[in-house]
C-alpha positions in Angstrom: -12.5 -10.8 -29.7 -8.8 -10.4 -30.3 -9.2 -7.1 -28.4 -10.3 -9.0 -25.4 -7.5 -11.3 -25.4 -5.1 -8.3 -25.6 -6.9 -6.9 -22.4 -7.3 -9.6 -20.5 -2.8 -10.3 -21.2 -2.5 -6.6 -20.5 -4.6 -7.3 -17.4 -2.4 -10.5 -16.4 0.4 -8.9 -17.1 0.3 -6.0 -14.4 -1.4 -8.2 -12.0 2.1 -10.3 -12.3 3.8 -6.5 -11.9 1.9 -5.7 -9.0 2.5 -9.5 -7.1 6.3 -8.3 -8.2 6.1 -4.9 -6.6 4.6 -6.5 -3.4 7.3 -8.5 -2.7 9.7 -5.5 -3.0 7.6 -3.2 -0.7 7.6 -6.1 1.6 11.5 -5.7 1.8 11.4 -1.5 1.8 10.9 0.4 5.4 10.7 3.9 6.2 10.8 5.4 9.8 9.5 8.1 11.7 10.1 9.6 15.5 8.1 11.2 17.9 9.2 13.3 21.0 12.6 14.4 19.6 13.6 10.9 18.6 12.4 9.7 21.8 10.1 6.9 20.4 11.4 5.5 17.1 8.8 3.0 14.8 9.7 1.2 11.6 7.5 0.3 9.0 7.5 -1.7 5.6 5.4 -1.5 2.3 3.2 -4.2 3.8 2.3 -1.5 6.9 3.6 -4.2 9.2 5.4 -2.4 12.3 9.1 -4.0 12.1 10.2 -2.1 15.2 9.7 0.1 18.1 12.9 1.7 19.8 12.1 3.3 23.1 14.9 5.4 24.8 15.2 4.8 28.5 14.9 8.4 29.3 10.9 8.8 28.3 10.2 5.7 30.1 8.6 7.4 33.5 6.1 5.2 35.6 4.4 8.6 36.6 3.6 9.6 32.9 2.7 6.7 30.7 0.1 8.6 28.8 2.7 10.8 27.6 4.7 7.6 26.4 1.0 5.7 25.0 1.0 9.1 23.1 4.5 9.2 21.9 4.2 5.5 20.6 0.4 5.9 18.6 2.7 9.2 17.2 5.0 7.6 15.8 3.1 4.5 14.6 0.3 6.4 13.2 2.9 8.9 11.1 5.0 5.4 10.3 1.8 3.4 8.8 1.0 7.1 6.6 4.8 7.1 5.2 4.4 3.2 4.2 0.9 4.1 2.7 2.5 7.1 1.1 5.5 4.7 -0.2 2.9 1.8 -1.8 0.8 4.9 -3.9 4.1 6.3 -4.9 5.4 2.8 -6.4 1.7 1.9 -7.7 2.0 4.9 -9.3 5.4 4.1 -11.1 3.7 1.2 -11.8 0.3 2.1 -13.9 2.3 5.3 -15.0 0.8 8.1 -12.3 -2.9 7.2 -14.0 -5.3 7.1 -11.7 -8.0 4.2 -13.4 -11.7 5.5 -11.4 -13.5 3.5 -13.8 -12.0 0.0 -13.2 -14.2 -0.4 -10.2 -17.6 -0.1 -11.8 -16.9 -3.0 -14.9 -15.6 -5.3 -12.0 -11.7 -4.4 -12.4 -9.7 -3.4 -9.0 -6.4 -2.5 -8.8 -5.9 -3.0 -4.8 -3.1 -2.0 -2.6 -1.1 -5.2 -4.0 -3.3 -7.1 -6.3 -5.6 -6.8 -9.4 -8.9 -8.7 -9.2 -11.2 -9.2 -12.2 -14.6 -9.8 -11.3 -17.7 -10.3 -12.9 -16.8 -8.4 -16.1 -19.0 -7.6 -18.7 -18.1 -6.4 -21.9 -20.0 -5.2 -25.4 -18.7 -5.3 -28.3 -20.4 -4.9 -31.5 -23.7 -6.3 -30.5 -22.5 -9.6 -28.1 -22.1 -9.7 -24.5 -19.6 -12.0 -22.9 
């Protein structure tokens, strides 16, 4: 029983790390460019565009498909460095293990949460 106790305080505890580490990604951004620095998007750990910066000189009524293409460029290659920013922090945080099992007894560590769900555990001939 003890054991269970320590897990589940083990369990609280990083889910109180990971809420912590949300709110800091919320705050971090990282940036990427497409057509030479034409088209310029910001994004933060929450994968929330911040910004778009459009210089004047790729703006051309006779070509907006080139500037649709520019934009989804830079926005798709933004949304991959925040995504790559969260798993590197998550990371730090769980110590670079990756947990496969978690999902199958009912324990998810998500993007920026840790959800316990219908556990059910054996030990020594009970079932909680």
């Amino acid at each position: 029983m003890k054991g269970m106790g320590n897990m589940m305080k083990q369990a609280q505890k990083l889910q109180s790390q990971m809420l912590k580490l949300q709110e800091e990604l919320a705050q971090k951004t990282v940036e990427s460019s497409a057509g030479g620095g034409m088209v310029t998007v910001v994004a933060n750990g929450r994968q929330q565009i911040v910004s778009i910066k459009i210089e004047s000189e790729v703006v051309d009524p006779e070509d907006v498909d080139m500037l649709q293409d520019l934009v989804l460029a830079a926005v798709n290659d933004a949304l991959s460095k925040a995504q790559e920013m969260v798993t590197s922090e998550m990371g730090k945080l769980t110590g670079g293990l990756n947990i496969p099992g978690l999902s199958s007894i009912g324990l998810r560590v998500t993007g920026f949460g840790l959800r316990v769900t219908g556990c059910e555990v054996r030990v020594a001939g009970w079932e909680a």
